[in-house]
Wavefront OBJ file of the C-alpha trace (Angstrom):
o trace
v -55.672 -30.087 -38.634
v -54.146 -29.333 -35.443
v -52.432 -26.733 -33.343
v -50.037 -27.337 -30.507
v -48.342 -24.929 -27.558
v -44.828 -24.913 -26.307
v -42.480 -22.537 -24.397
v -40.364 -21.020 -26.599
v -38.146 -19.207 -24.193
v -37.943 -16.639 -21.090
v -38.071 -12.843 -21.230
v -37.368 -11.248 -17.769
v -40.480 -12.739 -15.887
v -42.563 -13.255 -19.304
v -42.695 -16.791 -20.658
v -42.201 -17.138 -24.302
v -44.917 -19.500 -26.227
v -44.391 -21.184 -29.799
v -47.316 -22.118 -31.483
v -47.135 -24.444 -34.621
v -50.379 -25.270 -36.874
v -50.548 -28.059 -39.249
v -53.032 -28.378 -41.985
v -54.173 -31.739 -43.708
v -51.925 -30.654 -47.098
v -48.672 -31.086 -45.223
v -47.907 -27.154 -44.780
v -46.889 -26.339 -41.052
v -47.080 -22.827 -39.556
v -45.176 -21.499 -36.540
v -45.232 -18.380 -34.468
v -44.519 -17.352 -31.498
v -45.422 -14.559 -28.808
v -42.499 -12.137 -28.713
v -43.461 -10.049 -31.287
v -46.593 -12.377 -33.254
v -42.943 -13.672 -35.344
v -43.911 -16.766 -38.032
v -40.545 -18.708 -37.281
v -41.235 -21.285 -39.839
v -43.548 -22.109 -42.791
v -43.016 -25.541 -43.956
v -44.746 -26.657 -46.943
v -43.782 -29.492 -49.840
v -41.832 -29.187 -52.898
v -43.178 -30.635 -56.344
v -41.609 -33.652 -55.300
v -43.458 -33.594 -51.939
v -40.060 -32.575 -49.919
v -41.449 -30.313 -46.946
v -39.260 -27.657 -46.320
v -39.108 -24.222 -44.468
v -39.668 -21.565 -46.532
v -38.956 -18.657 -44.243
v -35.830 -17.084 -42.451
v -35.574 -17.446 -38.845
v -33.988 -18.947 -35.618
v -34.520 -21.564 -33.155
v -33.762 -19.352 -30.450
v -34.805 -15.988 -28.793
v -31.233 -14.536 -28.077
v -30.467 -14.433 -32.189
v -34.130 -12.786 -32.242
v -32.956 -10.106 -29.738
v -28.995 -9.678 -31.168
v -29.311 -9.834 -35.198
v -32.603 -10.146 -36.339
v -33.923 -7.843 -38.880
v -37.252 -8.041 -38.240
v -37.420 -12.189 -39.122
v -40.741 -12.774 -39.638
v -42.491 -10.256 -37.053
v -45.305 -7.567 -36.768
v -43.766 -4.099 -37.501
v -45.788 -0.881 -35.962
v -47.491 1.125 -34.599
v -46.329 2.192 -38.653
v -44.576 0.096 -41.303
v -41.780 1.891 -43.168
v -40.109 4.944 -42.457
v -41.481 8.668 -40.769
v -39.264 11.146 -42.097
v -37.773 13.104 -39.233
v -39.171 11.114 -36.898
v -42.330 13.027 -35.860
v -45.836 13.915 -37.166
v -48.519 16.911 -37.090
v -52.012 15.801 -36.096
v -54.394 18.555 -35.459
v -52.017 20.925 -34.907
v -49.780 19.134 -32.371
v -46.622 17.788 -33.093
v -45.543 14.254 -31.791
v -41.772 13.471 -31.710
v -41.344 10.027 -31.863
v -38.132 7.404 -31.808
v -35.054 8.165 -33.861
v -34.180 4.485 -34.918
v -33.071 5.160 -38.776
v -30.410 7.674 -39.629
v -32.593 10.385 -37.009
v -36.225 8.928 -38.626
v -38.372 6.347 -37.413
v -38.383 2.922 -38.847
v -41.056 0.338 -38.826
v -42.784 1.946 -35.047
v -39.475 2.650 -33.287
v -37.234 0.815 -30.806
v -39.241 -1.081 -29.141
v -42.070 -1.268 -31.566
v -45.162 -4.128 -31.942
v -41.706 -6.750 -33.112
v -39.971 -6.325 -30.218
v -43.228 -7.117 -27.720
v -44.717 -10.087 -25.854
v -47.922 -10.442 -26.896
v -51.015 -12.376 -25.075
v -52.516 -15.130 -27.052
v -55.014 -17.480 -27.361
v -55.572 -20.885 -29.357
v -58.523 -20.685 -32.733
v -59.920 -24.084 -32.983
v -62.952 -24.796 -35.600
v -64.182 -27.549 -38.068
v -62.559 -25.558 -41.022
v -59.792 -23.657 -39.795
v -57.244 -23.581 -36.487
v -55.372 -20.487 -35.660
v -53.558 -17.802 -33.130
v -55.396 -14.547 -31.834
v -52.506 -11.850 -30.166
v -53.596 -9.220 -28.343
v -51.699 -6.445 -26.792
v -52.032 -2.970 -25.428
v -49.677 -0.516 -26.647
v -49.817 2.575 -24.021
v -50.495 6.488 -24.696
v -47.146 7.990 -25.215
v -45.589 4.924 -26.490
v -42.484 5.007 -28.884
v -43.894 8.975 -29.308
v -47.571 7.914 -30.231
v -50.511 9.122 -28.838
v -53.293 7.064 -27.585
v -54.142 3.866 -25.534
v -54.095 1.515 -28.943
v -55.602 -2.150 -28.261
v -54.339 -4.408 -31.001
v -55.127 -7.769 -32.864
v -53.890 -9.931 -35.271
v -54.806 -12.950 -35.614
v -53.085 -15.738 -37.730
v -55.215 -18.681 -39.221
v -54.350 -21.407 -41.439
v -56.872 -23.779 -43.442
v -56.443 -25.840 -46.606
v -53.654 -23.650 -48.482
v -54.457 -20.332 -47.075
v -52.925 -18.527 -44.472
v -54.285 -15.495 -43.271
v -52.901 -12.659 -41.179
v -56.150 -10.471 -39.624
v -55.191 -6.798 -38.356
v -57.312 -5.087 -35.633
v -57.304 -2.072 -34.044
v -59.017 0.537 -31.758
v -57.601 3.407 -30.218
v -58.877 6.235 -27.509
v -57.622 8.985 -29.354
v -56.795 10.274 -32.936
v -53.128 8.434 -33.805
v -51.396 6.608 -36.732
v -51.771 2.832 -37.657
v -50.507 1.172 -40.525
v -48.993 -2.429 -39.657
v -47.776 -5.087 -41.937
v -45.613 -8.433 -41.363
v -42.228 -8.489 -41.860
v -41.562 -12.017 -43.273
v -38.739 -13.026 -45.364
v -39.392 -15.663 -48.061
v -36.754 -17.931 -49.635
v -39.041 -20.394 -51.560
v -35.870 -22.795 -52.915
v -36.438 -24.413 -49.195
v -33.888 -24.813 -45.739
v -32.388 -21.700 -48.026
v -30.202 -23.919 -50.411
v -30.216 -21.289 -52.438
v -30.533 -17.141 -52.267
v -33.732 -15.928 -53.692
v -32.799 -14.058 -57.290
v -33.749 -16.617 -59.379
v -37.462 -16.406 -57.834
v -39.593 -14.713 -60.710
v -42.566 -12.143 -59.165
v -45.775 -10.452 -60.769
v -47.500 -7.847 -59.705
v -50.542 -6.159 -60.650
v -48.510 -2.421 -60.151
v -48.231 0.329 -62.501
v -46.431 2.525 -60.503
v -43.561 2.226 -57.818
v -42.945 5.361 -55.331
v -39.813 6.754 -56.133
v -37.263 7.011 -53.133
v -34.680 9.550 -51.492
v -31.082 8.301 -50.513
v -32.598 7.985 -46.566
v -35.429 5.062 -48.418
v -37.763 7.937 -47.813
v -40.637 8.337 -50.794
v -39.849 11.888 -52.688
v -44.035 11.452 -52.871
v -43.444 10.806 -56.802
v -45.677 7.935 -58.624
v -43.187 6.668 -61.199
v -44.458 4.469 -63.947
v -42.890 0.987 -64.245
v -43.066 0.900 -67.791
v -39.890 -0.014 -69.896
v -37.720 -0.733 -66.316
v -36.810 -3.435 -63.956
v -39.637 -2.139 -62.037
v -42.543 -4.011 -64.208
v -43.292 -6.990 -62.697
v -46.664 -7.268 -64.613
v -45.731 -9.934 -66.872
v -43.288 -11.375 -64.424
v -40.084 -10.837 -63.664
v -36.839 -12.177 -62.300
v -35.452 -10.483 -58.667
v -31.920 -10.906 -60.324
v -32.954 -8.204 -62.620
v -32.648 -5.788 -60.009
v -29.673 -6.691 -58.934
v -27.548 -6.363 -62.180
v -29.748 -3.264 -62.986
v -27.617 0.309 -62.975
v -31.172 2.284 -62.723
v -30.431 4.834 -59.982
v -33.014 3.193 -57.654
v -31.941 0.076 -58.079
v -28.180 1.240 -56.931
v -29.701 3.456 -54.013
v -31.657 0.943 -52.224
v -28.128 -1.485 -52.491
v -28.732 -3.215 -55.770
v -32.210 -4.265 -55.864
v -35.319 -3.244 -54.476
v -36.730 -1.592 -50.826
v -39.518 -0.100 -52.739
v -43.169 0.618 -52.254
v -45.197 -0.446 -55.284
v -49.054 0.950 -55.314
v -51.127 -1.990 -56.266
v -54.020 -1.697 -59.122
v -56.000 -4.372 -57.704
v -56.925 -6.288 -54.407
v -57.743 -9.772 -53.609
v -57.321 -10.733 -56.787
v -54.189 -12.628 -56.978
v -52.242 -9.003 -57.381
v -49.037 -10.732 -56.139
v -47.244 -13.823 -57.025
v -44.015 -14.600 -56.375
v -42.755 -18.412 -57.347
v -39.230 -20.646 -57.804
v -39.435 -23.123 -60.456
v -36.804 -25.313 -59.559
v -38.790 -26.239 -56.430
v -42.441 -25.780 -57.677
v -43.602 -23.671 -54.938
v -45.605 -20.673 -55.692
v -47.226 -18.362 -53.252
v -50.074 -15.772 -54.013
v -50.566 -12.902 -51.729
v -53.894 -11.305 -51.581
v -54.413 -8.053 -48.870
v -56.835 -4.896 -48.663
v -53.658 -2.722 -48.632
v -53.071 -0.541 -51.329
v -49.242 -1.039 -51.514
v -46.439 -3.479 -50.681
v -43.014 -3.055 -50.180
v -40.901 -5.335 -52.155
v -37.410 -5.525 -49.987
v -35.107 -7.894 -51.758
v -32.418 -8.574 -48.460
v -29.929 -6.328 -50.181
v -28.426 -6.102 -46.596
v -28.648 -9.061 -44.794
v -25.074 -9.521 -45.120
v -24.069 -10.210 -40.978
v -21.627 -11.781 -38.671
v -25.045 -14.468 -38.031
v -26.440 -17.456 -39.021
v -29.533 -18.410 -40.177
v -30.466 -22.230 -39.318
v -27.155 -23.267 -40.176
v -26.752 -20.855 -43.116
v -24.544 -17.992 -43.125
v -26.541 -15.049 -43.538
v -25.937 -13.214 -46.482
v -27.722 -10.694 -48.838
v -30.573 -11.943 -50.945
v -30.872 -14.876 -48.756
v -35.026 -13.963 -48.396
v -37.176 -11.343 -49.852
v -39.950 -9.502 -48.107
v -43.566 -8.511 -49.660
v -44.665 -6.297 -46.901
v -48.489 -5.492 -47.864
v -49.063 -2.202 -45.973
v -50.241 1.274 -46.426
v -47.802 3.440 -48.093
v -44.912 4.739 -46.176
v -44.593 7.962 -44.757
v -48.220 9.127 -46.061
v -48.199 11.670 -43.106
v -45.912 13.609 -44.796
v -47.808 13.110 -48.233
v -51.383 14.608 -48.122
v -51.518 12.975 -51.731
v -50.927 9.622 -50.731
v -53.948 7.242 -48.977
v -53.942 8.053 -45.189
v -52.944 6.332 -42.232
v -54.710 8.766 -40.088
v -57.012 6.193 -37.098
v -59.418 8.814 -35.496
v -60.302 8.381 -31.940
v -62.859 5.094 -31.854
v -62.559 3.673 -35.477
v -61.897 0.644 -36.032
v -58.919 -0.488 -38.258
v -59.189 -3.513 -40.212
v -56.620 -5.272 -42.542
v -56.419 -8.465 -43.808
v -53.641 -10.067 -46.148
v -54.313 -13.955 -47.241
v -51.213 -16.172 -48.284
v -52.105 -19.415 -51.004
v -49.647 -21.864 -50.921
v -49.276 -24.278 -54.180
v -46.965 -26.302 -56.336
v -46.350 -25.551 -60.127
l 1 2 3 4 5 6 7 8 9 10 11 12 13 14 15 16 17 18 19 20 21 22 23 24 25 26 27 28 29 30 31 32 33 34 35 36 37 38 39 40 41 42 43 44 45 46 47 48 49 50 51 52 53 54 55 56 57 58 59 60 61 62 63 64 65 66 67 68 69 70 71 72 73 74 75 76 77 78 79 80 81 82 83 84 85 86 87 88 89 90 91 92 93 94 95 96 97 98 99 100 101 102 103 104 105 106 107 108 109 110 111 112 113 114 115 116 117 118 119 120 121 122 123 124 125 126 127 128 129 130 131 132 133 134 135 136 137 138 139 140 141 142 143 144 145 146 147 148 149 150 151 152 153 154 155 156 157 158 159 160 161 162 163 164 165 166 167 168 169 170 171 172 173 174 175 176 177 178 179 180 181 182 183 184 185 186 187 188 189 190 191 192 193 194 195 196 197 198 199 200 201 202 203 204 205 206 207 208 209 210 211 212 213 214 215 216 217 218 219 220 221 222 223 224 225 226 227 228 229 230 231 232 233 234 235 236 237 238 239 240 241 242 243 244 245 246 247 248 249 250 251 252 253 254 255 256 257 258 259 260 261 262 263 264 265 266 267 268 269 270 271 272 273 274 275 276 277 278 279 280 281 282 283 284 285 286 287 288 289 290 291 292 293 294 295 296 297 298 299 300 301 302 303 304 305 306 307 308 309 310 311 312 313 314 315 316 317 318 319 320 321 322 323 324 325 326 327 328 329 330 331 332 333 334 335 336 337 338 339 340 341 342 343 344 345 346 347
């Protein structure tokens, strides 16, 4: 295993840093420092053709002009904050309107759009990345001086993205990476002929803003029961209401029954890859690319919907607003901890 450091780019006066760890099993991991973003994950086919596996760009500028969060660390919170402002004890904090006047995945210039510090994880069984950054009092509407971590490490077939947190006074944290996966490889083809299980009874139903109505729909009998495994396409010729509102397919939280026990699974069997996802979040947000339609290209590729597919493991969205839903309520001095582990095989 190894891990090497390059510049990446310039930002102002801030240098950009890539950093790229390779395991012994031929998967490749890179990342850089403006907002922690994985630009790559290359890993073989069944016929042992390495490939990337992720969306992203060779250069900062397409970063800064079209990306839709490629890859990066979304918060201070994942999802959207309807009306774009939150109650805690009694005091209201307005925050950034970035989303149709609500606030979308920790405003403007949230954790993604960031240069973070970092520094180098080298050990017998594992190399890795640690970030660190210091997101101020008062920051995209947020109270408290947060200091945040997450740390990326990468070992046999398991990458792992670590989440920690600490702030000086009572605030909101729920964080969760933004990756989009095309598993066919160098995207030669979009991803609705991947198949996906997960270990989900229930989806959260959603407004036409993408905001939860704070409804726990059941999955079964619809498009949205993955349990057995599913197509994506499904969703996409699908005429359930949902399905239509979020653009033909899916930009949905689903609340999982289990944890670190292979709850998600999402594979392509013309290429043999397969990739487990295994977190301590109770949800993840299945966003199928059902607008990544743009004047841009991605590596070469014109960008286009369904070209990649997020599984954003996070707290669910909006659960200020929901007293019903698990909270994402950090009082002043705890610690927040999250961890969500990636396994990389072939068919």
């Amino acid at each position: 295993m190894r891990i090497t450091k390059t510049k990446f780019a310039e930002l102002g006066n801030q240098d950009i840093y890539e950093y790229t760890l390779v395991n012994d099993q031929g998967i490749t991991v890179s990342c850089i420092t403006y907002g922690c973003i994985i630009t790559k994950i290359v890993t073989p086919d069944r016929h042992g053709t390495s490939q990337n596996i992720v969306l992203g760009f060779d250069n900062l500028e397409d970063y800064l002009n079209h990306s839709p969060y490629f890859g990066a660390v979304v918060g201070r919170v994942a999802g959207r904050i309807k009306g774009a402002q939150f109650e805690l004890d009694g005091v209201t904090y307005p925050l950034v309107q970035n989303n149709n006047g609500n606030h979308l995945h920790g405003g403007t210039v949230g954790f993604d759009a960031v240069v973070w510090e970092a520094r180098m994880i080298e050990t017998e069984n594992e190399i890795g990345v640690e970030f660190f950054y210091m997101s101020p009092d008062g920051e995209e509407g947020y109270p408290g001086n947060l200091d945040m971590r997450v740390t990326y490490t990468l070992n046999n077939n398991e990458f792992l993205i670590s989440y920690n947190g600490v702030c000086d006074q009572k605030t909101l944290l729920n964080v969760t990476n933004h990756t989009y996966f095309n598993l066919s490889g160098d995207t030669e083809r979009d991803i609705l002929d991947h198949k996906l299980q997960l270990k989900s009874e229930q989806y959260l139903e959603l407004t036409d803003e993408l905001l939860p109505t704070g409804e726990f729909v059941n999955v079964d009998e619809t498009v949205f029961d993955f349990r057995e495994g599913r197509a994506i396409r499904d969703g996409f010729i699908s005429d359930h209401p949902q399905n239509l509102l979020a653009g033909r397919g899916y930009d949905h939280p689903f609340f999982l029954n289990t944890n670190h026990d292979e709850e998600i699974i999402l594979w392509d069997e013309k290429s043999g890859r397969k990739l487990t996802v295994e977190t301590d979040e109770c949800g993840v947000v299945l966003y199928t690319g059902n607008h990544l339609e743009g004047n841009f290209s991605v590596r070469g590729t014109k960008s286009r919907n369904y070209l990649g597919l997020c599984l954003e493991t996070q707290g669910l969205p909006d659960s200020i607003h929901h007293p019903h839903f698990p909270s994402c309520v950090l009082d002043k001095n705890e610690e927040y901890w999250s961890v969500t582990k990636y396994i990389f095989v072939i068919l």
